[in-house]
C-alpha positions, 0 to 999 in steps of 0.5 A: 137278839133276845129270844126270851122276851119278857117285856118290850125289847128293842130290836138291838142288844142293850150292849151294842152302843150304835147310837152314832155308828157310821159305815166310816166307823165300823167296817166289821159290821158291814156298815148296817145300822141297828134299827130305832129303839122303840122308846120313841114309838107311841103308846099304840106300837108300845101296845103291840109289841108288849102283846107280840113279845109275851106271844113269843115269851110263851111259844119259847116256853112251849116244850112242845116246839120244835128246834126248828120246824118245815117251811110254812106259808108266810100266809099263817105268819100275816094270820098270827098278827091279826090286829097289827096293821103295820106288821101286816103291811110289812109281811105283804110287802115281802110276800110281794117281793116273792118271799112266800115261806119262813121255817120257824127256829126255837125261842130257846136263846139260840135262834140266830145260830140255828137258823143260820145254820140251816140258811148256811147248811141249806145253801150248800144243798142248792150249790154244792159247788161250794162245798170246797170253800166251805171246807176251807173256811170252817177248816180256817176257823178251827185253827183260829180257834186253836190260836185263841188257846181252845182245846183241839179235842174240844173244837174237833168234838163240836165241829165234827157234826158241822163238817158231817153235814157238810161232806153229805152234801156230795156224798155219792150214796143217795141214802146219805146224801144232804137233803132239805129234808134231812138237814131239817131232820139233823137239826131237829135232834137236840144233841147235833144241833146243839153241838153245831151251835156251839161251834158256831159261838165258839167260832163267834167267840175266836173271831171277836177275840182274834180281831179284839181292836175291831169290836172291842169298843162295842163291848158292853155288860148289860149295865152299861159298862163295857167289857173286854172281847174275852169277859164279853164272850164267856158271858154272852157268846160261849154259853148257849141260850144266850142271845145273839147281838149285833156284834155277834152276828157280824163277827160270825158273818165275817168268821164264815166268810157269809152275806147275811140279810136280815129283813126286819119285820118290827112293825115300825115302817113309815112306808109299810115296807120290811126293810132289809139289813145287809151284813158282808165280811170285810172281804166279801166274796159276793156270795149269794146272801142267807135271808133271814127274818128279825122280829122283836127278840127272835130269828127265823129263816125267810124262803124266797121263790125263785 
């Protein structure tokens, strides 16, 4: 979605047309409906996602962020929406289902891939039983890559960080071991964590072109007019610091053979509650879902305490 946010967003991409998409009608997106748009709010929401989204325009400004940062307390995150009752609720319902910590990404443009790899990347630290799979899938995906006519050399420079980590997680060495700490400290470093976003668009990029009759309906320029899947990824998945769609975050789910769950926190909740959104490849493994947090035009990753 849109991390540099200049004017009240609504919490879906422009380009995805989901007015009347149905489960029956759109597999690939693991049958989730993108939220309403925001033209229906009234004056007072309009007000306050007006004032939230200029908050997050200038933290993405901010040369001082960090790529990503340690998990803080959902307590300084229900703090920054003083005001704003209806975000309030909604963080108090997560912090009643035990949702206690976020780890904030940069409002850069590649907030969705970054904090999907930590989420990713962090999940195979508490089971690294998973390594192999990962291995396989990732391995899976350079060849998808390949097929898509990519350049080996290309594909094996961005994707050598990814597997790095990847293969930390069981290293016998326990001054080179994967940690949470170390993870945070690998993507903190602007040249691997940019290098692993990139794989992950391009891998993004291979598996909406591979699957091209898929999304190819979904496709569309900010305009209006629809795209091919190979004009839509060199404009809009390819180059960083562009935002992450709907479409994009479905097919890398699917790529990577992931559950990802989003918990919405648009201050647009009749019940006061976040509501989440579920995301499943096609051939779900009923692995152990990513969560992370969606506010307008921004990523970050949700903690929960087992």
């Amino acid at each position: 979605m849109n991390d540099k946010v200049s004017s009240v967003t609504s919490p879906s991409s422009p380009r995805l047309r989901n007015t009347d998409l149905h489960e029956a009608e759109a597999p690939f997106l693991g049958g989730a409906q993108i939220p309403e748009e925001l033209d229906i709010y009234d004056g007072a929401h309009r007000s306050q996602f007006y004032e939230l989204g200029q908050k997050l325009l200038e933290e993405s400004m901010d040369p001082n962020q960090p790529l990503i940062a340690p998990p803080t307390s959902m307590y300084e995150l229900r703090g920054e929406y003083t005001g704003a009752p209806s975000f309030v609720a909604q963080i108090d319902s997560l912090m009643r289902q035990g949702y206690t910590k976020i780890i904030r990404t940069k409002g850069d443009g590649n907030c969705f891939y970054r904090a999907l790899a930590y989420a990713y990347l962090s999940s195979l630290i508490d089971s690294p039983n998973l390594v192999p799979a990962a291995r396989f899938v990732i391995e899976s995906g350079s060849r998808m890559m390949e097929h898509n006519s990519m350049d080996a050399d290309i594909i094996s420079t961005f994707c050598e960080p990814l597997m790095d980590l990847v293969d930390a997680v069981g290293s016998p060495d326990p001054n080179q071991v994967l940690t949470h700490d170390r993870l945070l400290s690998a993507l903190m470093e602007e040249e691997m964590s940019n290098y692993i976003i990139t794989y992950l668009r391009y891998l993004t990029s291979a598996q909406i072109q591979s699957a091209s009759d898929d999304y190819a309906g979904f496709l569309f320029h900010d305009s209006g007019d629809p795209l091919l899947p190979s004009e839509f990824c060199r404009h809009y998945v390819d180059p960083l610091g562009k935002e992450a769609d709907h479409v994009q975050v479905a097919a890398l789910c699917r790529a990577l053979k992931l559950h990802i769950r989003i918990a919405y926190l648009d201050g647009h909740s009749p019940d006061g509650q976040a509501h989440f959104q579920d995301i499943t490849p096609p051939d779900d493994p009923k692995n152990k879902p990513l969560i992370l947090i969606y506010r307008p035009g921004h990523y970050d990753v949700l903690i929960k305490t087992n």
